[in-house]
C-alpha positions in Angstrom: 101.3 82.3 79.7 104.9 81.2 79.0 107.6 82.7 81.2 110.6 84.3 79.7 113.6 85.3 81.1 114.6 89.0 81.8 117.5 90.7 82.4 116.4 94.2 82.8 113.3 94.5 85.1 111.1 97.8 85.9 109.1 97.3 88.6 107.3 95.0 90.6 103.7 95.1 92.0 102.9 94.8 94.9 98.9 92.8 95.1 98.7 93.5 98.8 96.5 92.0 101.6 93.5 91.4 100.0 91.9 91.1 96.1 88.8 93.0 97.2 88.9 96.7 96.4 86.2 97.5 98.5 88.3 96.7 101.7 90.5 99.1 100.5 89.2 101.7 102.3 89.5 100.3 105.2 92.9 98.7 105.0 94.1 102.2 104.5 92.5 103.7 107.3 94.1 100.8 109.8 97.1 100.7 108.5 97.3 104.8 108.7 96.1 104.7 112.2 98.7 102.0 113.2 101.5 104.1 111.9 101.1 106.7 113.2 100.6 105.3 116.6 103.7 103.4 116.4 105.7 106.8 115.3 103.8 108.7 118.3 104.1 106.1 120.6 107.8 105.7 120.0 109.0 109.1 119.6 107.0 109.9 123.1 108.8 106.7 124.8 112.7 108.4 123.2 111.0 112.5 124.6 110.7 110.8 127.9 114.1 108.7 127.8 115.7 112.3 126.5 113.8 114.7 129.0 114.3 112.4 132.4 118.0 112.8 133.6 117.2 109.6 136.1 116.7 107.4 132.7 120.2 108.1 130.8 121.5 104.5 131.7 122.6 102.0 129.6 118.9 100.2 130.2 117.2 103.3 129.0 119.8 104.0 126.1 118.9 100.9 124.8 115.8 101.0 124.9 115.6 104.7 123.2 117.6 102.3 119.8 114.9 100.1 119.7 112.2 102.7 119.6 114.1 104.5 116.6 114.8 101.3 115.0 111.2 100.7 115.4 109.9 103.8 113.9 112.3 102.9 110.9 111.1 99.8 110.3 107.7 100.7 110.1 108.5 103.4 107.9 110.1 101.6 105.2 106.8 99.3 104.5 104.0 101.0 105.4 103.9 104.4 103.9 104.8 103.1 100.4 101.4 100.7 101.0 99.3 103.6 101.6 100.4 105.4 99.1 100.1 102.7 96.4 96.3 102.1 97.8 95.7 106.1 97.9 97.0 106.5 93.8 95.2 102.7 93.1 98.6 101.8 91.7 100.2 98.6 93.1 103.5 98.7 91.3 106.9 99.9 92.9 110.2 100.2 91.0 113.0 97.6 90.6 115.2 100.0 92.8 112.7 100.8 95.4 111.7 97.2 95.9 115.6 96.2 96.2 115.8 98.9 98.8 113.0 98.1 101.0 114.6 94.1 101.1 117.8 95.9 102.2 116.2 98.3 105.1 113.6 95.8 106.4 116.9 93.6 106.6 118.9 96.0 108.6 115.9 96.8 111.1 114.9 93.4 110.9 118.5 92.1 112.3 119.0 95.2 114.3 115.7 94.4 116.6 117.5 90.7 116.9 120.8 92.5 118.2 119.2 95.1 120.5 116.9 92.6 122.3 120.0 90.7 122.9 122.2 93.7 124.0 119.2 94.6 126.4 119.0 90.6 127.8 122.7 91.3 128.2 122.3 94.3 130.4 120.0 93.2 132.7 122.1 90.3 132.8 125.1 92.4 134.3 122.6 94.0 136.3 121.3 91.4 138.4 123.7 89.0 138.4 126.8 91.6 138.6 125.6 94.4 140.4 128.9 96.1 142.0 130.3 95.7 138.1 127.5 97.1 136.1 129.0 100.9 136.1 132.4 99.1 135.1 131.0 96.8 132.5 128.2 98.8 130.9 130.2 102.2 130.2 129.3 104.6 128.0 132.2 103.5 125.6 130.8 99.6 125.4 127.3 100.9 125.3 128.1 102.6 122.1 130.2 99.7 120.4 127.8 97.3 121.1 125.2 99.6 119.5 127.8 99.8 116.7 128.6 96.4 116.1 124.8 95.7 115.8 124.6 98.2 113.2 127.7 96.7 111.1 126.1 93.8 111.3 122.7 94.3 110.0 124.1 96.6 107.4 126.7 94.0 106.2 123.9 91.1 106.3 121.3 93.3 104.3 123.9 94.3 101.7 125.1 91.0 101.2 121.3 89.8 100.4 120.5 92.8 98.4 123.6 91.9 96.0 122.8 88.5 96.0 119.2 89.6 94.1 121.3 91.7 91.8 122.5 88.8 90.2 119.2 87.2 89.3 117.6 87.4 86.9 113.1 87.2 86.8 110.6 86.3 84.5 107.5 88.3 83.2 105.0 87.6 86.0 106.5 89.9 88.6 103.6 89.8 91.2 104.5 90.1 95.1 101.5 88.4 97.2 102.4 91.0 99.5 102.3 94.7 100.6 106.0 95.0 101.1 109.3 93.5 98.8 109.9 90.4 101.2 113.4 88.6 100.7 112.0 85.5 100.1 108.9 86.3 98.0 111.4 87.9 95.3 113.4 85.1 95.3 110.5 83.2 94.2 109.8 85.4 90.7 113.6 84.7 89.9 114.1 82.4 86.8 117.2 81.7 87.6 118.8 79.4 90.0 118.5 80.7 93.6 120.5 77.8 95.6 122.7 80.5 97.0 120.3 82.6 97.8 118.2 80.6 100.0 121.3 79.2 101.1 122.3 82.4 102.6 119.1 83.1 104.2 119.6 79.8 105.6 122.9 80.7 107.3 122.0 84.5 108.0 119.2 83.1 110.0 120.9 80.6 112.1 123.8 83.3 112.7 122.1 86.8 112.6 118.7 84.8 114.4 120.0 82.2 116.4 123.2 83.8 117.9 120.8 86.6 119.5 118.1 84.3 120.7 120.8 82.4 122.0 122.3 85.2 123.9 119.1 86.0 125.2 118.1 82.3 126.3 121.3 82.0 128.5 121.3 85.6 129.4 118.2 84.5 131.5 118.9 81.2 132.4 122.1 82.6 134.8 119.2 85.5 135.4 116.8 83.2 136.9 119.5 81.2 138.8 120.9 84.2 140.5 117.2 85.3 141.7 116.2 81.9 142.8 119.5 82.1 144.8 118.3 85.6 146.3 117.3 85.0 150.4 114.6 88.4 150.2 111.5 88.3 148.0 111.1 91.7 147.6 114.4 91.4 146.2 113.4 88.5 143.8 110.2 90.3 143.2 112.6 93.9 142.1 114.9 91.6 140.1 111.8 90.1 138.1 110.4 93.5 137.2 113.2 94.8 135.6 113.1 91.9 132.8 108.7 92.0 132.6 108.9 94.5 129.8 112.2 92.9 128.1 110.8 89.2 128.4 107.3 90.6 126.9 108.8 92.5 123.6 110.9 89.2 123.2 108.5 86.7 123.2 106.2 89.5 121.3 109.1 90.0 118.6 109.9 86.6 118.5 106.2 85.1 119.1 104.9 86.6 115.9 107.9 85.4 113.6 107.8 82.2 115.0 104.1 82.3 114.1 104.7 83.9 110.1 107.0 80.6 109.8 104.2 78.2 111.3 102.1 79.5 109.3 104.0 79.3 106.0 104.9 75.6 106.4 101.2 74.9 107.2 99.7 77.2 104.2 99.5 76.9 100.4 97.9 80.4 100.6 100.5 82.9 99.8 97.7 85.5 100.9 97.8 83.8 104.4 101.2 84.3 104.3 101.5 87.7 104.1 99.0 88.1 107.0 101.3 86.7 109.3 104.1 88.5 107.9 102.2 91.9 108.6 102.2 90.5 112.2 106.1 90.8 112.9 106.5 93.8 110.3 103.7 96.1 112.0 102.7 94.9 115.6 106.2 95.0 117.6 107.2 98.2 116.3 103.0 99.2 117.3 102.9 97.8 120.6 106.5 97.9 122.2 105.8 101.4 123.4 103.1 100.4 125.2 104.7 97.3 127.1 107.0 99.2 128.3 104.9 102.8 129.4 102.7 100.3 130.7 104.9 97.7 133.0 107.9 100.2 134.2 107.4 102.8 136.8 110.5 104.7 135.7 109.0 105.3 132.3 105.6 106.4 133.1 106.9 108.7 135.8 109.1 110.3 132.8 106.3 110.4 130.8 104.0 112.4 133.7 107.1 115.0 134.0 107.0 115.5 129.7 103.1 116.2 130.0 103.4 118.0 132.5 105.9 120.1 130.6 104.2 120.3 127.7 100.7 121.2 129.1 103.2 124.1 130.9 104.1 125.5 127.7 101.3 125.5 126.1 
């Protein structure tokens, strides 16, 4: 079938995970179970951040962002999935597809900046103690939460103009279950230099800068506890970073792994497998890390039940 340019397109459809219909069924049930455990398990982890008075600290502040963001990024893919599988219609409309590139792209960025931020604070933390009230106020707290917004709003709006100006041809097909960036850019007929150019440089800066941040955050982390004469006190220090260090390499682990696999891969199928890794299972399991590896939080969470089971 020849392909002809269009100027005007409609929709999009999206072919999902799988060709076989009768895995359907249970690709809907998964993915319906996952999301709502990532919206329970992060909405319980920002109850118990909200409810304990010993958590409001920068630490815990942070960490109550990246469970919203989390719930957020979920929520832009996944329900419009289960809906297209529940009405057996794959297609999603020219706007809504150029909306879910521009909100996975805010989230996307904004889980880069607030794993950095985080890195940072334990950073101050350790390795500045008798400054950390000083440095981490409430005023910085919120800019640097700020900032991280701007940024991930200004990054996804420039990408999501960029795909305004293309123009696509009649197969509009998505191997996927989402509107990726980079999967749209491949229906374009037109020429699309720039924009793979400016994912290029939006992942070195919005990607790299963070991971950088976090790298040395650690390395003058690790140098100040090695430096520490008590072990207790190097075993103390270490704890604090477990849950941090785990959703990073999780985060970072499973897009790592999405890009691995697409260089390796002529399966576009494949490839959207791995991309369901580091769209769905940070968001699913960051809760857990961190209920599971820090003492604070689970206390907090024994006071909620507690309270709840009260009241009811």
């Amino acid at each position: 079938m020849e392909l002809k340019n269009q100027t005007v397109v409609s929709e999009f459809h999206l072919l999902g995970l799988t060709e076989n219909h009768k895995l359907l069924p249970l690709i809907f049930t998964m993915f319906l179970f996952m999301y709502l455990i990532t919206v329970l398990g992060n909405l319980t982890i920002i109850m118990a951040i909200c409810s304990g008075s010993q958590l409001h600290t920068p630490m815990y502040l942070f960490l109550s962002m990246l469970s919203i963001n989390d719930i957020c990024y979920s929520t832009v893919t996944i329900p419009k999935m289960l809906v297209n599988i529940q009405v057996h219609d794959d297609s999603i409309s020219y706007i809504g597809c150029l909306s879910q590139i521009c909100f996975v792209s805010i989230f996307g960025v904004m889980e880069n900046f607030l794993l950095a931020v985080m890195a940072y604070d334990r950073y101050v933390a350790i390795c500045k103690p008798l400054r950390y009230t000083v440095i981490m106020n409430p005023i910085c707290c919120v800019l640097m939460i700020l900032f991280s917004l701007f940024f991930s709003i200004m990054d996804a709006l420039l990408h999501s103009l960029m795909i305004l100006r293309l123009s696509f041809c009649t197969d509009l097909e998505i191997p996927h279950f989402f509107c990726e960036l980079a999967q749209i850019i491949k229906l374009a007929c037109s020429d699309t230099f720039l924009d793979n150019f400016l994912i290029f440089v939006s992942a070195f800066v919005f990607g790299g800068g963070p991971v950088c941040g976090i790298v040395f955050s650690y390395i003058y982390i690790v140098s100040s506890v090695l430096r520490m004469p008590s072990a207790e006190g190097k075993h103390k220090a270490f704890s604090t970073c477990t849950s941090h260090l785990s959703v990073v390499s999780l985060f970072y682990g499973t897009g790592f792994g999405v890009y691995i696999t697409s260089a390796v891969t002529e399966s576009l199928r494949n490839t959207a497998m791995a991309s369901m890794m580091y769209s769905v299972v940070p968001p699913l399991f960051n809760p857990f890390i961190y209920s599971l590896r820090n003492r604070e939080i689970k206390e907090a969470l024994r006071k909620l039940v507690g309270r709840l089971i009260y009241l009811m």
